[in-house]
Every structure is written in C-alpha cells, then in structure tokens.
C-alpha positions in Angstrom: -34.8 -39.0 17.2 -31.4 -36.7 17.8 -31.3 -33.7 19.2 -29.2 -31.3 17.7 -28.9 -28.9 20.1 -30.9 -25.0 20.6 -30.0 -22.2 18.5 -30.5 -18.5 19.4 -31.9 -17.5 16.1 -32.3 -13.7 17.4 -28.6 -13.6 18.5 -27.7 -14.0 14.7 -30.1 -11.8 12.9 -28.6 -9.1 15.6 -24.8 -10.4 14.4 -26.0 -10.7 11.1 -27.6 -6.4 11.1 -24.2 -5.8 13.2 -22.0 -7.0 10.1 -24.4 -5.4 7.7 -23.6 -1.9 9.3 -20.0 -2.3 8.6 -21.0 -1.3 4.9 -22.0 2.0 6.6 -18.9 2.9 7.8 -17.1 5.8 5.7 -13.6 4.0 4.6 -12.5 7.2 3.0 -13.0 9.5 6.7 -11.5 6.3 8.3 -8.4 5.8 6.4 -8.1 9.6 6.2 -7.8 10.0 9.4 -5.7 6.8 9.8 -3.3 8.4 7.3 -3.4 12.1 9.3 -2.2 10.4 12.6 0.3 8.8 11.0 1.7 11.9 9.9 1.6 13.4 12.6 3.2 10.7 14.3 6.1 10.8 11.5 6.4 14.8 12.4 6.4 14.5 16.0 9.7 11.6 15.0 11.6 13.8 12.5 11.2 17.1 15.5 12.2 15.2 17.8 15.4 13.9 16.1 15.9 17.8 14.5 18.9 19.8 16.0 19.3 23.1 17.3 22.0 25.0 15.9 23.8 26.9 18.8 25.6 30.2 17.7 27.8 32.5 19.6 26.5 35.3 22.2 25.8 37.8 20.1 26.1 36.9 16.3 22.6 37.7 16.2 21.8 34.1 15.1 18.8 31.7 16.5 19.0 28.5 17.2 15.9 26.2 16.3 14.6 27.9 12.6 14.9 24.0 11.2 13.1 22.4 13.7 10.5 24.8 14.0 10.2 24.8 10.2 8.8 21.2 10.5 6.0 23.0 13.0 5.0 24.9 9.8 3.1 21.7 9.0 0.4 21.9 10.8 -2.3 21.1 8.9 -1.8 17.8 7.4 -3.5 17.6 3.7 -4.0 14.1 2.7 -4.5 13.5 -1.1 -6.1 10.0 -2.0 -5.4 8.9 -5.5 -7.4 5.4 -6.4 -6.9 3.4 -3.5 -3.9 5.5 -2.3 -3.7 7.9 0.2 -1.1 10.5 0.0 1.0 12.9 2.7 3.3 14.8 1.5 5.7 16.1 4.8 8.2 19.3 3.6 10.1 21.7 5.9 9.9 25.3 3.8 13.4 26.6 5.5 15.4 26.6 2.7 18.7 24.7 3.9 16.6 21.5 5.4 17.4 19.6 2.9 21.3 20.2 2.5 21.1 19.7 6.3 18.8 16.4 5.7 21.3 15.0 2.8 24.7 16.7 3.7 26.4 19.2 1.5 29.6 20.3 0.5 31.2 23.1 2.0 32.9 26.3 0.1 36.4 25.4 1.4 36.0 22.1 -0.6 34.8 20.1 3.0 31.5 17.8 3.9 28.7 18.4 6.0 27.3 14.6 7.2 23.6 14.5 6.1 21.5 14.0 9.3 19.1 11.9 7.8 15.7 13.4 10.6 13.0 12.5 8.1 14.7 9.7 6.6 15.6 7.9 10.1 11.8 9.3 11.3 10.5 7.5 8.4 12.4 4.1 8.6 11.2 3.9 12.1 7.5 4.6 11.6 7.3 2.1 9.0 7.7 -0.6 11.8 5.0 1.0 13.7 2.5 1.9 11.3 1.1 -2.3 10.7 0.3 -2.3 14.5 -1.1 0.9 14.9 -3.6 0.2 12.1 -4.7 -3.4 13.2 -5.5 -1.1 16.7 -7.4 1.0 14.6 -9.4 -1.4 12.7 -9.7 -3.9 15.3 -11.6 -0.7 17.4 -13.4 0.3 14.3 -14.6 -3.5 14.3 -15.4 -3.6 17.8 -17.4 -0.1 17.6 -19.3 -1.8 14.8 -20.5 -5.1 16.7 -21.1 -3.8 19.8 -23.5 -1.3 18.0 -22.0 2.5 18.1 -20.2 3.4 14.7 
C-alpha cells in the first residue's frame, strides 16, 4: 500500500486556534488608530510645506500664526460612520484658507493659493496603501505568532 506521507496534526489545530483569534482582534481600535496616524502623518505634511510670513523689524507682526494654527490640532477626533472612518483636518486662523485657495487683493490683484493641505493630501494618498498593508501584515503576524 502507498504511503501518503506524515502530517503534524497538532501544528494545524495550533494554526487553526491562531486564525480563530483573528476574530478577537478589535477592527474598530485597529482601524482607529490606523486612521489617527494617518492624520497625523497628513499634519506633519501640510506644516511642513506651511510658510512663515516674515514682517519688517518692528511692525509688530509674527511670523508663523498659520503654521502653528495647524499645531492647534492636536487631538485628532476620528468619527466612523458605517464602515467609514472620518478625520476632519482645519486650521482655526482665520485667513488659512484664502492663503490655501488664493484671494484677491483690494487693489484689484491675486494672491497664488499655496495649496499645503491640498499638495499634503495628494501626496499621502500614495503612501497611505503601503503603510496599511505594514500595518495589517504586523497585525497578522502578531496574531499567528500568538501576542494580539
């Protein structure tokens, strides 16, 4: 008679509990924080590419109010609706977004609109697939090798 070879039968009831725990894992903390890093990835982008205004000696005007504006955001609230999760990024200085979308001038001129969160966005979108495969590919790994 054929031989068809030895199985490990205890090696696949172990794989088999180690898939069974990936039920356990809480997909709303994970994608949470998924969507939190991305944000703050997103705000570390649109700070980064944010001007300083310089002003004269002595006009009594500071430099940096936008980009520190965008530190206002420090706690990052994520909203999930159905299967969506939500961030919602704002700078509260008041002229951001005339800065972000340009503006007309009283003399009848254009500003250029600078485009930081718009630019910050287009680039993160190109970053975001890989950074969650990382993510769930360690979340995986975590799983079958027994922590969660």
């Amino acid at each position: 008679m054929a031989s068809w070879g030895r199985a490990d039968f205890e090696a696949l009831r172990n794989l088999q509990e180690k898939i069974q725990s990936l039920k356990d894992i809480d997909m709303n903390g994970f994608c949470t924080a998924c969507s939190k890093e991305i944000a703050a990835r997103l705000l570390a982008l649109v700070i980064e590419r944010t001007h300083t205004g310089q002003y004269p000696s002595g006009s009594g005007k500071v430099g940096g109010t936008l980009k520190r504006g965008w530190g206002a955001v420090a706690d990052i609230n994520v909203v999930k609706e159905g299967d969506t999760y939500t961030v919602t990024i704002t700078n509260p200085v008041e002229y951001a977004s005339y800065v972000e979308f340009g503006h007309r001038t009283r003399n009848g001129g254009y500003v250029e609109p600078q485009l930081m969160l718009t630019i910050s966005e287009e680039k993160l979108k190109n970053a975001i697939p890989k950074l969650l495969e990382r993510k769930v590919k360690k979340k995986l790994m975590e799983a079958l090798s027994g922590g969660n």
